[in-house]
FILORO-362089 format. One line per 5 residues: number of its first residue (from 0); their letters; for each residue x, y, z of C-alpha. Coordinates in Angstrom, 1 decimal. Layout:
NUM	A	X:Y:Z ~ ... .
//
This chain:
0	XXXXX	105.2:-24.9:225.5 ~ 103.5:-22.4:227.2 ~ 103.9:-20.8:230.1 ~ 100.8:-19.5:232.0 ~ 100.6:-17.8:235.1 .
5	XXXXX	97.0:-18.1:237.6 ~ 96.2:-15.2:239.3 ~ 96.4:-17.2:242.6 ~ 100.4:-17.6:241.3 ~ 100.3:-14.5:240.3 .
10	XXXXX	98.8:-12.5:243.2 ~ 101.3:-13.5:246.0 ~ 104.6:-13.6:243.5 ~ 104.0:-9.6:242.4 ~ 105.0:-8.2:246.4 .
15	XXXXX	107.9:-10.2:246.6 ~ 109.5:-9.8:243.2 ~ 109.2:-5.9:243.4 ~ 110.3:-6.1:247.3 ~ 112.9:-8.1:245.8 .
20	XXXXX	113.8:-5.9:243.2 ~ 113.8:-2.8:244.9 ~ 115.8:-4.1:248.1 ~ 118.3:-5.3:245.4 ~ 118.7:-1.8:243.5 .
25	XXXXX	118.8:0.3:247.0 ~ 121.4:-2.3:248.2 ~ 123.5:-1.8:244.5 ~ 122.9:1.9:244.8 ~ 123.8:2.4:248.6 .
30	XXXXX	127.6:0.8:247.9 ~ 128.4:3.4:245.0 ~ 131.0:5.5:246.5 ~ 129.6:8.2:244.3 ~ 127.0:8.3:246.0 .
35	XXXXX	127.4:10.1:249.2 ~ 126.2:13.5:248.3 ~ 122.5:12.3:247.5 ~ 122.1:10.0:250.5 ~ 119.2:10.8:252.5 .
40	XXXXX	121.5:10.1:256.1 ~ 125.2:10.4:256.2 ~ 127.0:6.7:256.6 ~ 127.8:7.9:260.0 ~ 124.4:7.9:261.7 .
45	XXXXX	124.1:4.2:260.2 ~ 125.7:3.2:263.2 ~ 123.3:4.3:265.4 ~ 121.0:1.5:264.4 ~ 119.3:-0.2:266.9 .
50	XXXXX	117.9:-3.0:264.8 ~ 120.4:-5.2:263.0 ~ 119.9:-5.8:259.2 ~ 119.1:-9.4:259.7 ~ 116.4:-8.4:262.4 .
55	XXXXX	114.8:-6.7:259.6 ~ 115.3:-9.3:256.9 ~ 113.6:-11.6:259.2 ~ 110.4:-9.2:259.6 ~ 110.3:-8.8:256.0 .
60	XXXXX	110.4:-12.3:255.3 ~ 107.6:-12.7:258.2 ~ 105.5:-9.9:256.4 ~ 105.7:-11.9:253.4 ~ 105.1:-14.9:254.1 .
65	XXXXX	102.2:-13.9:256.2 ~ 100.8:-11.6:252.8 ~ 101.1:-15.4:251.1 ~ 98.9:-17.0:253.3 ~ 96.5:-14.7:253.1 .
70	XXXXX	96.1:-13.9:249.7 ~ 96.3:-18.0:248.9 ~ 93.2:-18.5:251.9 ~ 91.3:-15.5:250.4 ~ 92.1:-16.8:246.5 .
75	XXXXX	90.6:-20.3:247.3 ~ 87.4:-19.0:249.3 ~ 86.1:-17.1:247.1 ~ 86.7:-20.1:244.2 ~ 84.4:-22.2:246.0 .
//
């Protein structure tokens, strides 16, 4: 069996696998306790966030889904 991939699969699965990815590995690398010294903001100004992290989830997942759409509308007019 053979597993093949259409570039209208394709297209919209690349952003979120590599959103996906990279979210996953800043989230892993963000917990190391070793990690302090090369963070870009001390863990105290995190609580200065005015948007909550599932605010942002939400936005991302908006984003996406919206990049989806599009890419399938603009996939199937231009196979017609």
């Amino acid at each position: 069996m053979e597993l093949v991939l259409s570039d209208e699969l394709l297209a919209p699965s690349s952003p979120l696998s590599s959103t996906g990815c990279t979210s996953g590995l800043y989230v892993i690398l963000g917990n190391l306790d070793s990690s302090g010294e090369y963070r870009l903001h001390p863990r105290s100004e995190e609580a200065k966030n005015i948007v909550s992290k599932l605010q942002v989830v939400k936005g991302v997942l908006v984003q996406q889904a919206f990049q989806i759409v599009v890419l399938f509308l603009n996939s199937f007019s231009f196979n017609e």
